[in-house]
N, C-alpha and C positions, 0 to 999 in steps of 0.2 A: 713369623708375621707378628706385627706390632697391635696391641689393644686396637689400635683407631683402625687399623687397616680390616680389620676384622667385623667392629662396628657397621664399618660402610659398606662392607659386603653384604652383610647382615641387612642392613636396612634396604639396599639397594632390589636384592635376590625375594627375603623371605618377606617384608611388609609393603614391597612395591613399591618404595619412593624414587621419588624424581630425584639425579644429581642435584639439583639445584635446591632441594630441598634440605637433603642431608645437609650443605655445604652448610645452609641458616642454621641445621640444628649442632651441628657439632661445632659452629664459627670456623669454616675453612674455607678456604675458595675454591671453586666451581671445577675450576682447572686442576685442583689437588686430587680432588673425587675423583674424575673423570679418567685423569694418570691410575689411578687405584684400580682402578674398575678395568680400565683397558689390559691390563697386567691377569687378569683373570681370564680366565678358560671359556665363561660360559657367557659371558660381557657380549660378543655380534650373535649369538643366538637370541638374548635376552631384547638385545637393543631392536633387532629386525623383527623379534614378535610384539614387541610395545607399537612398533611402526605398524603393521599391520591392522594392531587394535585399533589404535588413531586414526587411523585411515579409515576404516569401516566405522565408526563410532561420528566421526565425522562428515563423513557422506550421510547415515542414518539421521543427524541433526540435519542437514541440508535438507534433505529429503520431508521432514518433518519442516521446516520454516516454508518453504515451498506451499506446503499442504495447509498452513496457518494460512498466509499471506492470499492461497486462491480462493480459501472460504470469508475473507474479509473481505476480499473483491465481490465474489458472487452475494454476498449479502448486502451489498452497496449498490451492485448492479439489481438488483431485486428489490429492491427500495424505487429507485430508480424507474424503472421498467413501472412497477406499480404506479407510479406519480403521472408519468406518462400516459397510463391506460385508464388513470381519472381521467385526465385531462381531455384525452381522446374520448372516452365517454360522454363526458360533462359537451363537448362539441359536437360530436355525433346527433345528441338530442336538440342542442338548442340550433341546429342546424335541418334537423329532418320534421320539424313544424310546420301543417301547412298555411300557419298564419305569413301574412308578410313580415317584414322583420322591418322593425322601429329603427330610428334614424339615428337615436342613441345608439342602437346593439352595433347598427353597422358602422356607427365611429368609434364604437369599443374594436371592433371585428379591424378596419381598417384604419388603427390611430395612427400610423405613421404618414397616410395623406389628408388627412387632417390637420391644421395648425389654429389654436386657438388665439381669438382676436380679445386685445380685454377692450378696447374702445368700444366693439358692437355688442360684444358679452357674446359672442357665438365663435362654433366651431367653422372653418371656411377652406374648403379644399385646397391641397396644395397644386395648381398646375405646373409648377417649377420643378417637380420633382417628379411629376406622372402623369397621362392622359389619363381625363375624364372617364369613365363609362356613363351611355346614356342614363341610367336608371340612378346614377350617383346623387344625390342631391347636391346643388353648387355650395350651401351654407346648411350650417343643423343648429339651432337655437338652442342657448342652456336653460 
């Protein structure tokens, strides 16, 4: 066997390089390696336990990106949720008062049948888009 041939066993077997790294460091090509290596005895034992390693090292990555990605969600969704159960909160109360409720809150409460007039300066229900309820006020002054 020839110095190079020896080399790439060498690096291949005893420091666990990739063909394709040898090829950069010794300037061959990939395909020269590979010829070398295949000519050796222990070349499909080596090659199917690298396979193996890759395989499980890879799933183990998958496995771990998964586990990133669902605590980014749950802390998004948890954010979320929270903002929600202001919101719910903040309604629950100004809803359960047994004041009446002012003609502003209920054009806050119901702005989309409300349409604001600028000629009379007031707010004036939409009939075109919804029946009235009695208790509705027809116009709410600004």
């Amino acid at each position: 066997m020839n110095n190079k041939m020896v080399k790439v066993l060498e690096l291949y077997f005893d420091k666990n390089m990739k063909p394709v790294d040898i090829a950069k460091e010794l300037n061959v090509s990939k395909s020269a390696i590979t010829q070398i290596l295949q000519k050796d005895s222990r070349y499909e034992n080596e090659k199917n336990r690298r396979k193996q390693e890759n395989k499980i090292k890879h799933s183990e990555e998958t496995k771990d990106y998964i586990k990133r990605q669902r605590k980014i969600n749950q802390f998004f969704n948890k954010v979320d949720d929270l903002v929600l159960k202001n919101i719910h909160n903040q309604d629950a109360i100004e809803l359960s008062t047994h004041s009446t409720m002012s003609n502003e809150t209920l054009r806050r409460w119901c702005s989309s049948m409300y349409i604001y007039n600028k000629e009379k300066n007031r707010y004036e229900f939409d009939t075109k888009s919804s029946l009235k309820p009695a208790d509705f006020p027809m116009y709410i002054k600004v």
